[in-house]
C-alpha positions in Angstrom: 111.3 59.9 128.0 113.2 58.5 124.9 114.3 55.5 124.6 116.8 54.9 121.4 116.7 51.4 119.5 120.1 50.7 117.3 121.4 47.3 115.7 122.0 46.2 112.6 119.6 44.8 109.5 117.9 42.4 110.5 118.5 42.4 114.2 115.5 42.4 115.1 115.2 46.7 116.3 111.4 47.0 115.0 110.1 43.8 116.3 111.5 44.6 119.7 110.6 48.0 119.6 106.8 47.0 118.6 106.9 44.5 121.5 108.4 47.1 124.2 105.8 49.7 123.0 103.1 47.2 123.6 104.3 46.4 127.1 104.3 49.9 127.9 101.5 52.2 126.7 97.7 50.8 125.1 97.5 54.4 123.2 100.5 53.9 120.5 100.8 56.1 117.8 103.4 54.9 114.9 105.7 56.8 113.4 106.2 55.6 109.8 109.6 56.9 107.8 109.7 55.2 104.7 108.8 56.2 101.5 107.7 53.6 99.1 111.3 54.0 96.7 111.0 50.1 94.6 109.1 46.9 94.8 111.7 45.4 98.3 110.4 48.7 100.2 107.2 48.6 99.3 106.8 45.0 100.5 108.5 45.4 103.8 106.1 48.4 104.1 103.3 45.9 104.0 104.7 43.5 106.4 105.5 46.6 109.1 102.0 47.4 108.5 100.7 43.9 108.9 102.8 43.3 112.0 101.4 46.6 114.0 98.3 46.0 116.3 95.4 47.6 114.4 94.3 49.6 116.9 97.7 51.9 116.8 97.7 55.2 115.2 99.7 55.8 112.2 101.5 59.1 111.1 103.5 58.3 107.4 106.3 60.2 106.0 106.8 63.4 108.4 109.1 66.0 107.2 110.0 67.6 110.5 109.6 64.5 113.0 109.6 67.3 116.0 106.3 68.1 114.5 104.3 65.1 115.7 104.0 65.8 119.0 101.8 68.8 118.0 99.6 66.4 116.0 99.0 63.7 118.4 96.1 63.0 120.4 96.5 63.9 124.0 95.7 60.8 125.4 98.4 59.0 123.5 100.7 57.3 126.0 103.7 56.4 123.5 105.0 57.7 119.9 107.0 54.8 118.0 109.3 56.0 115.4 110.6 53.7 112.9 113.0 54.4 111.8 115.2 57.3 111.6 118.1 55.4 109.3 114.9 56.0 106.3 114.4 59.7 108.0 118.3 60.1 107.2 117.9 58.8 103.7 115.0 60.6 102.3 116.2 64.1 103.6 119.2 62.9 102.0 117.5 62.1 98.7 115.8 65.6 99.1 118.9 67.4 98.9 119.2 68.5 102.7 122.3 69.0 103.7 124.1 67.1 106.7 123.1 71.1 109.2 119.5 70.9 108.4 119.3 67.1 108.8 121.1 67.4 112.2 118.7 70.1 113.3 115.9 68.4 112.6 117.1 65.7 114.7 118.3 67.5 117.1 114.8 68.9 117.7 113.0 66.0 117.4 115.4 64.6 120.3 114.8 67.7 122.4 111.0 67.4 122.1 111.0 63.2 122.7 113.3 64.0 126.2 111.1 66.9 127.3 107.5 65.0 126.6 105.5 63.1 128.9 104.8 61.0 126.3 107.0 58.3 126.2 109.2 58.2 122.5 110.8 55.1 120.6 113.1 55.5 118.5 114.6 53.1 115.8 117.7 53.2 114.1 120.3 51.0 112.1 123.8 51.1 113.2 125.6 52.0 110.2 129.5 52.3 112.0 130.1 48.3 112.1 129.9 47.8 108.7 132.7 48.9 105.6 133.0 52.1 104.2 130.7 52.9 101.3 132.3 52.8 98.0 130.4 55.9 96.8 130.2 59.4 98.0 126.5 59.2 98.8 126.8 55.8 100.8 129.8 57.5 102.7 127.7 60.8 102.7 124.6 58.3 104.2 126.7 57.1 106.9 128.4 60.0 108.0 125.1 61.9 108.6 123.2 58.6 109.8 126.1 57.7 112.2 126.0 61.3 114.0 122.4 61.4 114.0 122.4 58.4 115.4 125.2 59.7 118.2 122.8 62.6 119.2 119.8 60.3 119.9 121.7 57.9 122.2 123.2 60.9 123.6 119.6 62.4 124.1 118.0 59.1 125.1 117.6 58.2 129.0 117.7 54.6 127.4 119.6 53.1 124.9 119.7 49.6 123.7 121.5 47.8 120.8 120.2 44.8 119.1 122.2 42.0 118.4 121.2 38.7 116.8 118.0 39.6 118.2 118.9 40.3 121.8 118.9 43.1 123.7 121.8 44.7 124.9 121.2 47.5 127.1 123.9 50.2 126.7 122.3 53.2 128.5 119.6 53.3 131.6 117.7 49.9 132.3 114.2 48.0 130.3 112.7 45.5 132.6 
C-alpha cells in the first residue's frame, strides 16, 4: 500500500507522516533523501534525525528509491520516505534528465503499490506557488509537479497538508 503525503513548506507533511507511521507499523524503516548541500540543510537534517524514534531504521541518499525494498529487513512493517521533492532535486543536480527521473519514480511507485509493506511517501506541492524566475526552478517544478502527479495517481491514499491539517484527497486515514 502507498500512501502519498503533499503540502506545502512548512505544512507540517513530515511530522504527520512520522506520527501516521508510528500509529501504524513498530518496524519503520526511514527513507532519508537529502543530501547535506549548505549549513540550513544540514541543520534540518539534524532535527529530522532528532525527531525520528531511535529505534527506526535509516536508509540515506538512495539513487534508485525502487531499490529499497530489496534491502529491507523482512520483518519491516512500513518504509517512510521523506521526501521525494529532495529525490527530484538531487537527480536534478546530477544532470538526469526529466525520462530517467520519471522512471525512477515510476518504479519506485510500482514497487510501493505492489508491496505488502506498507510505503509513505512525502512530497512538497510545488503547483500553488509562482513560477520560477530561472530555467532550473521552472525545470524543478515541472519535473517535481509530474512526479508528484504519478504518486498520487499510484497511491491508494492521498492526503494534502494544510496549515498543519490533514486533508484527505484520495482513500480514507482513520
Amino acid at each position: 500500500m502507498l500512501i502519498y503525503i503533499t503540502g506545502g513548506a512548512r505544512s507540517g507533511k513530515s511530522r504527520y507522516a512520522q506520527d501516521l507511521a508510528a500509529r501504524l507499523a513498530k518496524r519503520v524503516v526511514f527513507v532519508a533523501t537529502a543530501f547535506a548541500s549548505d549549513d540550513d540543510i544540514k541543520q534540518r537534517i539534524q532535527r529530522h534525525r532528532r525527531d525520528r524514534p531511535k529505534h527506526w531504521s535509516t536508509i540515506e541518499n538512495k539513487v534508485n528509491l525502487a531499490e529499497v525494498y530489496q534491502e529491507i529487513d523482512r520483518r519491516t512493517e512500513l518504509v517512510l520516505i521523506d521526501c521525494l521533492t529532495m529525490y527530484v532535486a538531487g537527480r536534478l543536480v546530477k544532470g538526469e534528465k526529466e525520462a530517467k527521473i520519471q522512471a525512477r519514480v515510476e518504479s519506485l511507485c510500482k514497487k510501493a503499490a505492489a508491496s505488502k509493506i506498507t510505503t509513505i511517501l512525502v512530497s512538497n506541492e510545488v503547483g500553488s506557488g509562482i513560477v520560477p524566475m530561472t530555467d532550473w526552478g521552472r525545470r524543478f517544478q515541472d519535473y517535481l509537479g509530474r512526479a508528484n502527479q504519478t504518486a498520487a495517481r499510484s497511491a491508494e491514499h492521498a492526503i494534502v497538508m494544510v496549515s498543519g491539517i490533514p486533508m484527505v484527497l484520495k482513500g480514507e486515514i482513520a
